[in-house]
N, C-alpha and C positions, 0 to 999 in steps of 0.2 A: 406490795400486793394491794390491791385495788377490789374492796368490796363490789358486787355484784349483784342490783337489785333484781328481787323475786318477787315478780308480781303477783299478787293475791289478787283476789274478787268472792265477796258476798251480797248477797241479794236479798229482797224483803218482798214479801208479797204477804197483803192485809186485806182481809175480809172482816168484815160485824164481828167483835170479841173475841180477832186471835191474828193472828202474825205467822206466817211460818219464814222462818230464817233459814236462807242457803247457801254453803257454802261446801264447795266443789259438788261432789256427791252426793252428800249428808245433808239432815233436814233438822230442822229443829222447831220447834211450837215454841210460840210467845202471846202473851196475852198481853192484851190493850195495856195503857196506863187506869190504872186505879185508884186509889183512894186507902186502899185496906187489900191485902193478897187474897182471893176466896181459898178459900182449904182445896187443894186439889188439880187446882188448876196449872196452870203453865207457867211458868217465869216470865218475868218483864226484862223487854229490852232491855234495862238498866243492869240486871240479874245476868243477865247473858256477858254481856259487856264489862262485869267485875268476874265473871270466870274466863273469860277471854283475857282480863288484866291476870288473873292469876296464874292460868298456864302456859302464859308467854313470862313472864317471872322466873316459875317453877323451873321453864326449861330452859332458861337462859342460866340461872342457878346451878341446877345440875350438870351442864357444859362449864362450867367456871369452875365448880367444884372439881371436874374431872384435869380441866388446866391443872391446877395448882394442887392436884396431887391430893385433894382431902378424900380419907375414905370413908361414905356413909354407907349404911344400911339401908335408908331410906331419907325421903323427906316428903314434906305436903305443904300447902298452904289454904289459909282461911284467908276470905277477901271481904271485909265488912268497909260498909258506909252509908250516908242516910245523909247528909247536907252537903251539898253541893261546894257552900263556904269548910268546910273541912275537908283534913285529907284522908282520903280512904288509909285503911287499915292494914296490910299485910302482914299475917300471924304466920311465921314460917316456923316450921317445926322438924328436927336434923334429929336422925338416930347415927350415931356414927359408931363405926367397928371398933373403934382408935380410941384409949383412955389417955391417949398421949396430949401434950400440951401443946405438940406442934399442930395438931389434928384441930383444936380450936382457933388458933392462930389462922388456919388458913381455910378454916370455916368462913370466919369473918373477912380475908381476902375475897372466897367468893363471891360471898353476900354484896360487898363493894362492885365487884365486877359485873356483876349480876343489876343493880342497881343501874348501870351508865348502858348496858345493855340493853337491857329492855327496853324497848322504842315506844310499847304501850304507854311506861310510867312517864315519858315524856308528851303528852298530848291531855295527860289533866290538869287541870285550870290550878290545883293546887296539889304538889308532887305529894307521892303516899308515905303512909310512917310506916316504917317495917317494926316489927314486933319478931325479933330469932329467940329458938327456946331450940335448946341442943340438950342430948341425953347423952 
């Protein structure tokens, strides 16, 4: 069986102190690059671009996890990073139904799977460190 690309398309349109970002339907405000984030304002492309890293993760994760049978409650992820020379952060965080041992086991299956998956974590200059914390 033979994957099948899906094309995407987003779009930027910048005016004096903001950016709005498009994609399909949906709009999103970005503000310039900075120096210091004002209180209030809009996220930076870069901001945008570690929650884009994060929710292609998240639901690359949650499809792996449903492969291999783990069963969560929920999960989330936190996506920090600040130097370019390091690697961003992924804080994933797994509540699972399952106090079983095998339910950890194939936590961590996901998290692997999830990992090769995600096509985002393939396009940074230095791959991310996952951080998993399971309840």
């Amino acid at each position: 069986m033979s994957k099948r690309a899906i094309p995407m398309r987003a779009g930027v349109r910048i005016a004096p102190g903001r950016a709005v970002v498009r994609i399909r339907e949906f709009e999103l405000q970005a503000q310039e690059e900075s120096i210091e984030p004002m209180p209030g304002a809009a996220p930076s492309g870069e901001e945008i671009a570690l929650a884009a890293l994060g929710a292609c993760f998240l639901t690359s994760f949650v499809y792996a996890a449903a492969a291999v049978r783990a069963d969560l409650l929920d999960a989330s992820v936190e996506v920090e990073w600040g130097d370019p020379a390091t690697p961003a952060v992924l804080a994933l965080h797994v509540r699972r139904a399952s106090s079983a041992s095998s339910q950890e086991q194939r936590i961590q299956r996901a998290l692997l799977l999830a990992s090769s998956v995600c096509t985002l974590t393939h396009t940074l200059r230095v791959p991310p460190s996952i951080r998993l914390t399971v309840e």
